[in-house]
C-alpha positions in Angstrom: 8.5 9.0 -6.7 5.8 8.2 -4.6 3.1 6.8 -7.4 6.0 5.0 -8.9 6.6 3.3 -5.4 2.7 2.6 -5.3 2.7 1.4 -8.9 5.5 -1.1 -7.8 3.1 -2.5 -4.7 0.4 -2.8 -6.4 2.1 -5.0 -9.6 3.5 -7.2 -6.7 -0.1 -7.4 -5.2 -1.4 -8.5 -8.4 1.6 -11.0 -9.2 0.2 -12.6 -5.2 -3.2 -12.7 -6.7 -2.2 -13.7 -9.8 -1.6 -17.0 -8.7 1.4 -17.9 -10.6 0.2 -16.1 -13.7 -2.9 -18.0 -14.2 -5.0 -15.5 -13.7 -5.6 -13.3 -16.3 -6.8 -10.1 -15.1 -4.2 -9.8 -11.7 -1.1 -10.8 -14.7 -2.1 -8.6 -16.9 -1.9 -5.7 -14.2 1.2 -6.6 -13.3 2.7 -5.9 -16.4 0.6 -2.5 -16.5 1.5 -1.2 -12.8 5.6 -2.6 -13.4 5.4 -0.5 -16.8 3.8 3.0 -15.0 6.4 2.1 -12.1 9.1 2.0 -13.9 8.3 5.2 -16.2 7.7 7.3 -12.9 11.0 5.9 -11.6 12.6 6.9 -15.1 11.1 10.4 -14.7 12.6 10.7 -11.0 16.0 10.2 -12.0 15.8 13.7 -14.3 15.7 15.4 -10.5 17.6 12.5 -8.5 20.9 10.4 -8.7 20.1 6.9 -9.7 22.0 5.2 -6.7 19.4 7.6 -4.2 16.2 7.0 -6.3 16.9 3.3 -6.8 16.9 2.9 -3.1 14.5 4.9 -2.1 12.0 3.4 -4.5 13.3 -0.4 -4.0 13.2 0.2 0.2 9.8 2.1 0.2 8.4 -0.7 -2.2 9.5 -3.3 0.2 8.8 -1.8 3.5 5.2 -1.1 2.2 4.3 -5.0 0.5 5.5 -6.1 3.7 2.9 -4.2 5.5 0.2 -4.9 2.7 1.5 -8.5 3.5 0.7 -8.1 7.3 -2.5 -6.4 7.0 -4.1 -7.8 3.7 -2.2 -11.1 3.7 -2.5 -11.9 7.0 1.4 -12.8 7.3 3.3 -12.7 11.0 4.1 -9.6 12.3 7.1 -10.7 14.2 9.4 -8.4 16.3 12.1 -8.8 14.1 10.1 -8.4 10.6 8.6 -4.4 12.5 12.1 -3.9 13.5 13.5 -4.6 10.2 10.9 -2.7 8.1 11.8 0.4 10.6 15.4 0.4 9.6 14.4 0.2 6.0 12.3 3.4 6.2 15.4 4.9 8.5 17.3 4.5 5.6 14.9 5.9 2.9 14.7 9.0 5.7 18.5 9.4 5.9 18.9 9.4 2.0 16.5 11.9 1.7 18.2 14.0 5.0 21.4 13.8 3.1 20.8 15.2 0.3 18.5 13.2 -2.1 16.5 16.0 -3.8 
């Protein structure tokens, strides 16, 4: 689960670069890192429910481009953007603490 969630961040890192798909190299890795991600989320589900993967590996996903966002990007870490991104990864935590695996 966790390469498919880094697959994921990394294909929405290259669709940022990619510069609305004009660049070749960052749109052609997006396709590549969205196909691995998606396989490794497809190989997850033979050991989790779908509900349970699908939100751990759409909430991880977020909560980490937001913080490549903030730290690559340069984008505002407001309070409410850190507070938000802290409820998302309680979530993911209380999924997994109720019975994910």
């Amino acid at each position: 689960m966790v390469f498919a969630i880094i697959a994921e961040t990394a294909g929405t890192v290259n669709m940022k670069l990619s510069e609305g798909f004009t660049r070749l190299a960052p749109s052609v890795l997006v396709a590549l890192f969205y196909l691995i991600s998606i396989s490794l989320l497809v190989l997850t589900l033979k050991r989790i429910d779908i509900g349970v993967a699908y939100a751990i590996w759409s909430g991880m996903g977020t909560a980490l481009i937001a913080a490549v966002g903030i730290l690559w990007f340069k984008e505002p870490a407001t309070a409410l953007k850190l507070a938000s991104l802290c409820m998302i990864v309680a979530g993911v935590v209380g999924l997994n603490l109720g019975g994910a695996h």
